[in-house]
Phi, psi and omega in degrees: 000122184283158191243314164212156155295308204268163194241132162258152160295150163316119169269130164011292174314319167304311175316299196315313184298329203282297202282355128337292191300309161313328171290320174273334163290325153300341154280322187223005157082353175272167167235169185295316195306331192280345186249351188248315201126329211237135177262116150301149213191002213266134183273118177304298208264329172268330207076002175229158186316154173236042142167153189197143163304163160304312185283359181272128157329115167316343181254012147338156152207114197295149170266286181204173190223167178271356225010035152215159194019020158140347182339141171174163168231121181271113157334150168238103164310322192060089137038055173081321184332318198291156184257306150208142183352308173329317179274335173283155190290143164249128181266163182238123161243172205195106190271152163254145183261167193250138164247000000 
């Protein structure tokens, strides 16, 4: 199922983060995911999710995640309207589990 048409560049914020993350490894052998929490996930070479819920907005794109029970954040496209990622909102989804 295609999820959206447009391809974004890497946003800025990500770059910033990614290369944070080099920094803290190289001071402290550690990664940001060990002091935040959080794994970035966003795919450079597709531009798209490499996995997405029922419940995730269709005009999405994953950002990162929490690695528990689906957590995770996205860009919100508004159906392409955002120009480029720096400016879209980002949402917190939550799969609801079924018991």
């Amino acid at each position: 199922m295609q999820r959206r048409t447009a391809k974004y560049a890497v946003p800025g914020i990500l770059k910033q983060l990614e290369a944070f993350d080099v920094l803290i490894r190289q001071e402290t052998g550690n990664t940001l995911d060990d002091y935040m929490g959080i794994q970035f996930q966003y795919d450079e070479a597709e531009r798209e999710p490499d996995f997405a819920y029922p419940c995730d907005p269709v005009d999405s794109i994953l950002m990162a995640s929490t690695g528990w029970d689906g957590l995770h954040f996205s860009f919100l496209t508004d159906f392409g309207a955002v120009k480029d990622l720096d400016n879209a909102p980002i949402v917190f989804v939550e799969p609801i589990r079924y018991l």
